[in-house]
C-alpha positions in Angstrom: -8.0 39.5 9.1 -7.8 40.5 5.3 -10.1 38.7 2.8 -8.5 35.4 2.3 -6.4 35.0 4.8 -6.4 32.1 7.3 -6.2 32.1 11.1 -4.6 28.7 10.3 -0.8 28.5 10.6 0.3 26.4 7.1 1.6 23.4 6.7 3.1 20.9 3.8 3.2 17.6 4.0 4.9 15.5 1.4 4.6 11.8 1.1 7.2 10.7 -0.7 5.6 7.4 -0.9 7.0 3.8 0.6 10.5 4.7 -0.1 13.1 3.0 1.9 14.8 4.3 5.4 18.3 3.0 4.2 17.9 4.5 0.8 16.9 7.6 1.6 19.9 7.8 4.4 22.2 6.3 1.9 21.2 8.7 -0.7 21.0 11.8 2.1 24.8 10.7 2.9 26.4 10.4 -0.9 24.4 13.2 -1.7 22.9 11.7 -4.6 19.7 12.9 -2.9 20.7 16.7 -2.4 17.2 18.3 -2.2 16.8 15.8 0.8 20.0 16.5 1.8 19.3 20.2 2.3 16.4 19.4 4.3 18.4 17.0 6.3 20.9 19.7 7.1 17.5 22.3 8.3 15.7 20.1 9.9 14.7 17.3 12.5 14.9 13.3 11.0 12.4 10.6 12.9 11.5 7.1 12.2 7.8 6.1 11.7 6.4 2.3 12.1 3.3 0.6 10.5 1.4 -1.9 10.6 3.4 -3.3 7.2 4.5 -6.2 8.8 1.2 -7.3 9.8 -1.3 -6.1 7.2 -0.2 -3.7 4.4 -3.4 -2.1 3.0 -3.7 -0.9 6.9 -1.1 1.5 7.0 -2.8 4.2 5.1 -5.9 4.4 6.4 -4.4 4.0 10.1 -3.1 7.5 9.4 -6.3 9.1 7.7 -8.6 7.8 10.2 -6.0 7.5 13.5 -7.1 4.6 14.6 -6.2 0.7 14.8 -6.9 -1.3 12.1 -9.3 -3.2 13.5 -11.4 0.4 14.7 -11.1 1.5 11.4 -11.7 -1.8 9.4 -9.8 -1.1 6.0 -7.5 -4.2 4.9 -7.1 -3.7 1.6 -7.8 -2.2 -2.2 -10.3 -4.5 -2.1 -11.8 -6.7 0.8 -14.7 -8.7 1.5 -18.0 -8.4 2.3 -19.9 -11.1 3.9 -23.0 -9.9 2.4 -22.3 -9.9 -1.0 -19.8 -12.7 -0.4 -17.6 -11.2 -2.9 -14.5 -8.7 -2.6 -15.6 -4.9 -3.0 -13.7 -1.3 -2.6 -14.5 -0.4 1.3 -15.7 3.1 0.4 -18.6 1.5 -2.0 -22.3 2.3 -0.8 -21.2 3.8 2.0 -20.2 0.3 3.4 -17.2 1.5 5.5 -16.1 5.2 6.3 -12.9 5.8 4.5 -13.1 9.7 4.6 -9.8 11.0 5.7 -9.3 13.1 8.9 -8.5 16.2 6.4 -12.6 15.8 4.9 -14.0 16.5 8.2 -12.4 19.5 9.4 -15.6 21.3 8.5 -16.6 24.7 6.8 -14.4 26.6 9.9 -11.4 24.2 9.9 -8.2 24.8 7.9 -8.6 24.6 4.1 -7.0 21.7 2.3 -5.2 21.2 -0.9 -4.6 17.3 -1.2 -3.2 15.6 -4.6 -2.8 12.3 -4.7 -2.7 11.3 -1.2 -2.0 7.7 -1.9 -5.0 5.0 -1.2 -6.9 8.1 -0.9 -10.7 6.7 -1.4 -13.0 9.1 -4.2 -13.5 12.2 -4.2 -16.0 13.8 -2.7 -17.2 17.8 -1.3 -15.5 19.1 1.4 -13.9 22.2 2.4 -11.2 22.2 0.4 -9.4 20.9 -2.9 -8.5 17.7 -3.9 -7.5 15.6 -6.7 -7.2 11.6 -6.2 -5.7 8.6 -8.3 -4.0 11.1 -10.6 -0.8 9.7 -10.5 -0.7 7.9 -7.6 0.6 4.0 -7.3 -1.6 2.9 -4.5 -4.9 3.4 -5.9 -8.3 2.7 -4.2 -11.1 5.8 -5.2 -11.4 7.1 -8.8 -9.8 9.0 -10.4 -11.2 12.4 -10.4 -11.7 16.1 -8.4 -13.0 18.3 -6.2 -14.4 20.7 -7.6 -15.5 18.2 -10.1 -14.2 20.1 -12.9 -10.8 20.6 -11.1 -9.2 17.5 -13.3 -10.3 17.9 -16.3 -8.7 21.7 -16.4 -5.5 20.0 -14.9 -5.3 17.8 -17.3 -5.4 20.6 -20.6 -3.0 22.6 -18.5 -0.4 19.1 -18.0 -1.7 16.7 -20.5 -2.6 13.8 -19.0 -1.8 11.7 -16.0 1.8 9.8 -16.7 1.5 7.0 -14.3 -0.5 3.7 -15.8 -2.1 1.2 -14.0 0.6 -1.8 -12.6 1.3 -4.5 -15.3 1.2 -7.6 -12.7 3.7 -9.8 -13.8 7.8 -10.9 -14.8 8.7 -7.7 -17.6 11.8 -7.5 -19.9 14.7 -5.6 -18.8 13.2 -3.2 -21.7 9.8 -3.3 -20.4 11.5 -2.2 -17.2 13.6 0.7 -18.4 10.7 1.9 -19.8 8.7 1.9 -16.3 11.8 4.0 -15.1 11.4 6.5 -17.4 7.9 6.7 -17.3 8.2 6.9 -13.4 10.7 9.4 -13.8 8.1 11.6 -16.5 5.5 10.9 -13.8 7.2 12.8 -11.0 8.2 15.9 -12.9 4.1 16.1 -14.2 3.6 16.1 -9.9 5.4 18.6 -9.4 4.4 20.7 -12.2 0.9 19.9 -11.4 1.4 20.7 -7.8 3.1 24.1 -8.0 0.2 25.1 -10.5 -2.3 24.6 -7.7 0.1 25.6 -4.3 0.0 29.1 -6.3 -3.7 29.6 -7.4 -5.6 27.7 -4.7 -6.1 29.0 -1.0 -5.1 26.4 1.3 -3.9 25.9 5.2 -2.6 22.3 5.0 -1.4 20.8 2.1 -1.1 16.9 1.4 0.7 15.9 -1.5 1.8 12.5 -2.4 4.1 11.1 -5.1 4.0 8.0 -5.8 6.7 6.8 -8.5 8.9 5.2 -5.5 6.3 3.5 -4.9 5.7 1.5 -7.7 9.8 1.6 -8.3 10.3 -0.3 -5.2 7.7 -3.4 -6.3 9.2 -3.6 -9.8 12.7 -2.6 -9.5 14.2 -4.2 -6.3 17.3 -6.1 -6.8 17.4 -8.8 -8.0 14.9 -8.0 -10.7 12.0 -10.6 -11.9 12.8 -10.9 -15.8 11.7 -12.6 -18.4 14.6 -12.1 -20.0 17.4 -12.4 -16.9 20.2 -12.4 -19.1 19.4 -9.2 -20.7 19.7 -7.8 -17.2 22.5 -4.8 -17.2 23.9 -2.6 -15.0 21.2 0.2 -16.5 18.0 -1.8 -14.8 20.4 -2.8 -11.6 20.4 1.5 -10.9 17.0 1.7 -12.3 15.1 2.4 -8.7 17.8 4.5 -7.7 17.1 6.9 -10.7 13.7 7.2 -9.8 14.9 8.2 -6.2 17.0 10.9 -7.8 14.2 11.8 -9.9 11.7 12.0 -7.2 13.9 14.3 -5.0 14.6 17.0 -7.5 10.5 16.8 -7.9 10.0 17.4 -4.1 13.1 19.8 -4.4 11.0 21.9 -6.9 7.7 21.6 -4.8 9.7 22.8 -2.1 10.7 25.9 -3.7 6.9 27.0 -4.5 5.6 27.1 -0.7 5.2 30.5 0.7 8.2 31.4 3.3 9.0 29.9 6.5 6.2 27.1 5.3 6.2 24.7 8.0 7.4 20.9 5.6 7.3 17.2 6.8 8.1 15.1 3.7 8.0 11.1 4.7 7.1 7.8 4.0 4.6 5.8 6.3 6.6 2.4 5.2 9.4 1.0 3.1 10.1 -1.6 0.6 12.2 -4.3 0.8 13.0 -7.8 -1.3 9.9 -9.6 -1.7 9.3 -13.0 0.7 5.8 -13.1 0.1 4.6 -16.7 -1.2 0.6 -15.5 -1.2 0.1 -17.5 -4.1 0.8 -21.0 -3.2 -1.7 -20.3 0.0 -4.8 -21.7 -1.5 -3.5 -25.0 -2.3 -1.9 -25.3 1.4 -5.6 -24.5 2.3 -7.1 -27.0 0.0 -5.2 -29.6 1.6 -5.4 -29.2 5.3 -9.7 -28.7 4.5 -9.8 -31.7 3.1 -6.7 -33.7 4.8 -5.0 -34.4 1.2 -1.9 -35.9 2.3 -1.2 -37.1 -1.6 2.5 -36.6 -2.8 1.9 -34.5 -6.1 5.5 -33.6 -6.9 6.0 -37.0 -9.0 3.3 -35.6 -11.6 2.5 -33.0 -14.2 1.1 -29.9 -13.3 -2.2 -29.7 -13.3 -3.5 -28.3 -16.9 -4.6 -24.9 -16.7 -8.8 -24.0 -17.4 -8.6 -22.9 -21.6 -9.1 -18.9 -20.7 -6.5 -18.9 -18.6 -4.4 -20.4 -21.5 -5.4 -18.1 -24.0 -4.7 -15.2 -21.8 -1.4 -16.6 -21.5 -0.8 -16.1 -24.9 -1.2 -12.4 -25.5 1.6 -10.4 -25.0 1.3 -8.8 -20.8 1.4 -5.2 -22.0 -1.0 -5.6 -24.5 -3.1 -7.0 -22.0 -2.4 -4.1 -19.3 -3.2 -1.6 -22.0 -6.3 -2.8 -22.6 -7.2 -3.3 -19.0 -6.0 0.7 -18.3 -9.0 2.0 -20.1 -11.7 -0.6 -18.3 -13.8 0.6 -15.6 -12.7 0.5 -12.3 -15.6 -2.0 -11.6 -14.9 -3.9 -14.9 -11.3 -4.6 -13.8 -11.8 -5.3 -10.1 -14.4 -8.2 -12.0 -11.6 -9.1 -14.1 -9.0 -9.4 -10.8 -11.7 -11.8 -9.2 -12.1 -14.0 -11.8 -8.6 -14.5 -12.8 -7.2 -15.0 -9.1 -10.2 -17.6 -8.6 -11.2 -15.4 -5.8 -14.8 -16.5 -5.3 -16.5 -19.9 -5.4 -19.5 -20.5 -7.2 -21.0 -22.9 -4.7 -20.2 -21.7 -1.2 -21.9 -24.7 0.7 -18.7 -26.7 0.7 -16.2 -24.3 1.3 -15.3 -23.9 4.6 -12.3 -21.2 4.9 -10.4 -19.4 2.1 -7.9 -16.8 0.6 -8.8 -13.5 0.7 -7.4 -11.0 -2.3 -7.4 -8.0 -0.8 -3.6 -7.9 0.2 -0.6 -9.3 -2.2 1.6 -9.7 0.4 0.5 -11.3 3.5 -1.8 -14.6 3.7 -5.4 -13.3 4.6 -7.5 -15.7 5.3 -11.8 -16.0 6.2 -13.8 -18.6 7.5 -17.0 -19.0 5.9 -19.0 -18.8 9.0 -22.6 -19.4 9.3 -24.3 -15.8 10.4 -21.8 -14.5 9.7 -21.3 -14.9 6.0 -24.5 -14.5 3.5 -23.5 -18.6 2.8 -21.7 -19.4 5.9 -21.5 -23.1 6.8 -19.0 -23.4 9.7 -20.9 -23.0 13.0 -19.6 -20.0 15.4 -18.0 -21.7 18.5 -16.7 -24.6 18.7 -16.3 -25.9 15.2 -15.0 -22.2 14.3 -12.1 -22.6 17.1 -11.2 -25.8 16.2 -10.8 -24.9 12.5 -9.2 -22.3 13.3 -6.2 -24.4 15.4 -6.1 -26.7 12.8 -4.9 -24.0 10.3 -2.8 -22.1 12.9 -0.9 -25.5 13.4 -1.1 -26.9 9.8 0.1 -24.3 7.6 3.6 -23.6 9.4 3.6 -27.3 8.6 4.7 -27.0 5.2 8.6 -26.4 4.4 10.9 -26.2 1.4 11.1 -29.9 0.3 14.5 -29.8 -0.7 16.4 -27.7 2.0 13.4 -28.1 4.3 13.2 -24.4 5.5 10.8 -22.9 6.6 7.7 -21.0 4.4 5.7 -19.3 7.1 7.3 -18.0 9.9 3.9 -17.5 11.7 0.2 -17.3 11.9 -1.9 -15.3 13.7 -5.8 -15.0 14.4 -6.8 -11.9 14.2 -8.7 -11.7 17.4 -5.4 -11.9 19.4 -3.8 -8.8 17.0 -3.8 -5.2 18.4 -5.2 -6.6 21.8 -5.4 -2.8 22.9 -8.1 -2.6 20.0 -11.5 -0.9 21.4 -13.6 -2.5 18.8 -13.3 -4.9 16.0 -14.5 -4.5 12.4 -14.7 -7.7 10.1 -11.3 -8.7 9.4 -9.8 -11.5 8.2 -9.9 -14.7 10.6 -6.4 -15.2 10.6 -2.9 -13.9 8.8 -0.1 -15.4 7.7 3.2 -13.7 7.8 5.4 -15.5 5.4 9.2 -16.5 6.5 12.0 -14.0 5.4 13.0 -16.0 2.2 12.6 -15.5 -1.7 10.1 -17.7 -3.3 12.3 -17.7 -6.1 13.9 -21.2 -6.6 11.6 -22.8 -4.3 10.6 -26.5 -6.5 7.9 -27.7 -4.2 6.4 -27.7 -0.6 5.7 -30.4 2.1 4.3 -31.2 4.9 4.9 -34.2 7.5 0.7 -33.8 8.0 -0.7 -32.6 4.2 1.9 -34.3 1.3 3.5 -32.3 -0.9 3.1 -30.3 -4.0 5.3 -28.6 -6.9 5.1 -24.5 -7.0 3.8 -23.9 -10.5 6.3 -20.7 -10.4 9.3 -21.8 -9.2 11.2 -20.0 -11.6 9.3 -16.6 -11.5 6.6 -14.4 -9.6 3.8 -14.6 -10.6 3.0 -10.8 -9.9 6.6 -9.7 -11.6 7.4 -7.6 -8.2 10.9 -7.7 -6.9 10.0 -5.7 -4.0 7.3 -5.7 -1.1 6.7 -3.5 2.2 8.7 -3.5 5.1 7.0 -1.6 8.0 9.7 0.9 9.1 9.3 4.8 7.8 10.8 8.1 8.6 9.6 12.0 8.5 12.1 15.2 8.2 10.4 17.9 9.2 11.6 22.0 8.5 10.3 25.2 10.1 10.2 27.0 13.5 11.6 24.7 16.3 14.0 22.8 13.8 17.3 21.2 13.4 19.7 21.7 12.3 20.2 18.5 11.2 18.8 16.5 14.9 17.0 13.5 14.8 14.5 12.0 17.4 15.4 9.5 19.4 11.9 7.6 19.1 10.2 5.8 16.8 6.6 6.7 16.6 3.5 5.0 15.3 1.6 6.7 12.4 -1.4 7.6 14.1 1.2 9.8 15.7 1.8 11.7 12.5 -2.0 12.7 12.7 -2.4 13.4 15.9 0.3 16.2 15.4 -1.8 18.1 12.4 -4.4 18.4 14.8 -2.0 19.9 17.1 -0.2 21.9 15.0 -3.9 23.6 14.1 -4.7 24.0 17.6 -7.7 21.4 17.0 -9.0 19.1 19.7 -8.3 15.8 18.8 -11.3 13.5 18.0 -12.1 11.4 21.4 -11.7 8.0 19.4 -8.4 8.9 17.5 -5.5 7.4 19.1 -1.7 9.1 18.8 0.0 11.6 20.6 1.7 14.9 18.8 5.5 14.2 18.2 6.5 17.2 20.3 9.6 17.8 18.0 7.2 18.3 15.1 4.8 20.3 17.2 7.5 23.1 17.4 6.9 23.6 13.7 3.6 25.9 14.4 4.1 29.2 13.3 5.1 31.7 16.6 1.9 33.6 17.1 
């Protein structure tokens, strides 16, 4: 073996992050996607599933780590500790292990090149390169390199990183056009910045992620959230589609630069969909059931917001995000706490509560004595029964007008993943909220816990149009491919893992589940 060379075969994999099944196979099929088109035509088309459906911040680490959410015990950007009864990033202090699979290969394992892996946590040493939270949407470590210095020379040879932390809330059409093009700017920087280092850095397995469909789909879904609806045009109606078009000639270009007969999977872990989640009326169905408030609110005023909260209001949202972009991470995970009234300041009355850590499903903790730091509900008996009496009371509440429906179920945790072989601390229970828009919905009640107006009936409070639905897809090229078949199964992502380590020849870890997708095992080089 020469200097330099691997006894590794290589392979690509790039994440072209949350973007939707039918959109890509629409796209494939009108050929407004032609770079995925011409993979199509090589290659061999599955569909992936997630956990999406059930908990979204899972789906990620369920294929770093390989496990069940509940063995590996990430939930979230953020989740909560019991011991600091407060909501914290998983990979602080060593609290949870967030390193992905492709860290522990070890000094003899194949050498990686990962940019932007999406919810990657921070950098750290390993064998290999990596640069995280450059311009990725889904966001969890720092931003920053390995080698340490690797980002900042990046960063004189591309400028620096396009994409900008989300603005969360309803945008102008304006505000939104400019996102697109932004987006668009960000995918073109990826792929410059990825061909740069697929040329001058030695690697066996590469692991890039771009992330401008990603934060397309949550802002430009159809029908848009506006501030301004009747500015709306047919310009923002094709707006996600452009960054699909955008983000294909990106991974077209990417494509080109691998050595050749490069093994490639490009795929998406999940999709995204019209948003249905209602996350933010949960606390006040909690409030009420605790403390069996079966008062009729919808007669009065809304309640009068706390001054801060007011004044916030009043400056302008994207002065406010760009103020917020150049905060610590710490200072604005503070900032997220405080202004989604995520933490009590007296715990010894609070019994259960909303947990932050997702913006899509309901997540919600009990505050259970040894347990929690502050924990006042006893384990047992009192636990169960509070637990029933949210399982039954939330579904309680309906649409007051049309009386639909808001949550199609709840679930305790415990009874999720049954096949689980250990169980981390999750949330006590989730709410998966009924397939409807929250948009137009005036106020909720319930036979057993009154009624109340939603202060956003007109809006979303978040300003995103789209959410996760838990269907993906992969398209794999190389030896053993296509043309143009499609497996028949759908596979889970620990799956998609389970075949890197197969397609390295490297024993799979005895607590990782999966099995290799033997379609996309045939992509290993021919010794």
């Amino acid at each position: 073996m020469t200097p330099g060379q691997s006894q590794f075969p290589k392979l690509a994999m790039i994440a072209f992050d949350a973007a939707e099944i039918d959109l890509i196979t629409a796209g494939i099929a009108a050929g407004w996607l032609p770079r995925l088109a011409k993979l199509r035509e090589q290659g061999t088309f599955l569909r992936l599933k997630s956990d999406s459906d059930i908990m979204v911040g899972t789906v990620w680490p369920s294929f770093y780590s390989g496990l069940l959410p509940p063995e590996h015990g990430i939930f979230g950007i953020v989740q909560w500790r019991a011991e600091t009864m407060r909501h914290e990033r998983p990979d602080e202090d060593g609290w949870i292990d967030t390193t992905p699979f492709y860290r522990k290969f070890g000094d003899d394992g194949p050498r990686v090149l990962a940019i932007d892996a999406p919810f990657a946590p921070s950098a750290r040493p390993f064998n290999g390169t990596e640069i995280v939270s450059w311009n990725a949407h889904a966001v969890r470590g720092n931003r920053g390199s390995w080698p340490e210095d690797l980002a900042a020379r990046m960063q004189r040879r591309h400028g620096r990183p396009i994409m900008r932390d989300e603005i969360y809330g309803p945008q102008t059409a304006k505000g939104l056009l400019r996102l697109r093009d932004r987006l668009n700017a960000t995918a073109r920087q990826q792929s410059a910045l990825a061909r740069d280092l697929i040329g001058t850095t030695e690697w066996d397995l590469l692991v890039l992620g771009f992330g401008a469909a990603h934060r397309a789909g949550h802002k430009l879904q159809a029908p848009l959230i506006l501030r301004d609806a009747a500015s709306a045009n047919n310009e923002v109606s094709d707006a996600l589609r452009d960054v699909y078009v955008a983000c294909d000639a990106a991974i077209g270009e990417v494509v080109d630069a691998l050595p050749p007969g490069c093994p490639l999977i490009v795929f998406s872990l999940n999709g995204m969909v019209q948003n249905t989640s209602h996350h933010f009326l949960l606390p006040e169905m909690l409030r009420r059931i605790l403390n069996n408030d079966r008062s009729d609110a919808t007669g009065q005023p809304l309640p009068t917001e706390p001054l801060l909260h007011r004044i916030r209001k009043r400056v302008p949202l994207e002065w406010r995000s760009a103020v917020k972009e150049n905060l610590p991470v710490s200072v604005k995970d503070g900032l997220g706490r405080y202004w989604r009234r995520a933490e009590a300041r007296d715990w010894s009355s609070v019994r259960a509560f909303r947990l932050i850590g997702s913006d899509f499903e309901g997540q919600v903790r009990l505050n259970v004595r040894g347990r929690e730091r502050d924990g006042i509900v006893a384990p047992g008996r009192e636990y169960n029964e509070l637990c029933e009496k949210l399982v039954q009371g939330l579904p309680s509440f309906v649409d007051a007008d049309s009386g639909e429906p808001i949550i199609a179920d709840v679930w305790p945790t415990a009874e999720l993943w049954p096949d689980a072989r250990e169980r981390r601390d999750a949330p006590d229970l989730v709410v998966r909220w009924a397939h409807r828009s929250p948009m137009g919905l005036g106020a909720l009640k319930s036979e057993h816990y009154g009624a109340f107006l939603n202060p956003w009936k007109d809006t979303q409070p978040d300003g995103r149009s789209g959410h996760h639905q838990p269907f993906g897809w992969a398209l794999a090229c190389g030896p053993g491919q296509g043309p143009g078949s499609e497996a028949a199964s759908t596979h889970p992502v620990q799956d998609l893992t389970a075949t890197v380590f197969a397609h390295f020849g490297l024993t799979q870890p005895v607590d990782m589940r999966g099995n290799p997708i033997s379609e996309l095992v045939k992509l290993r080089e021919k010794e």
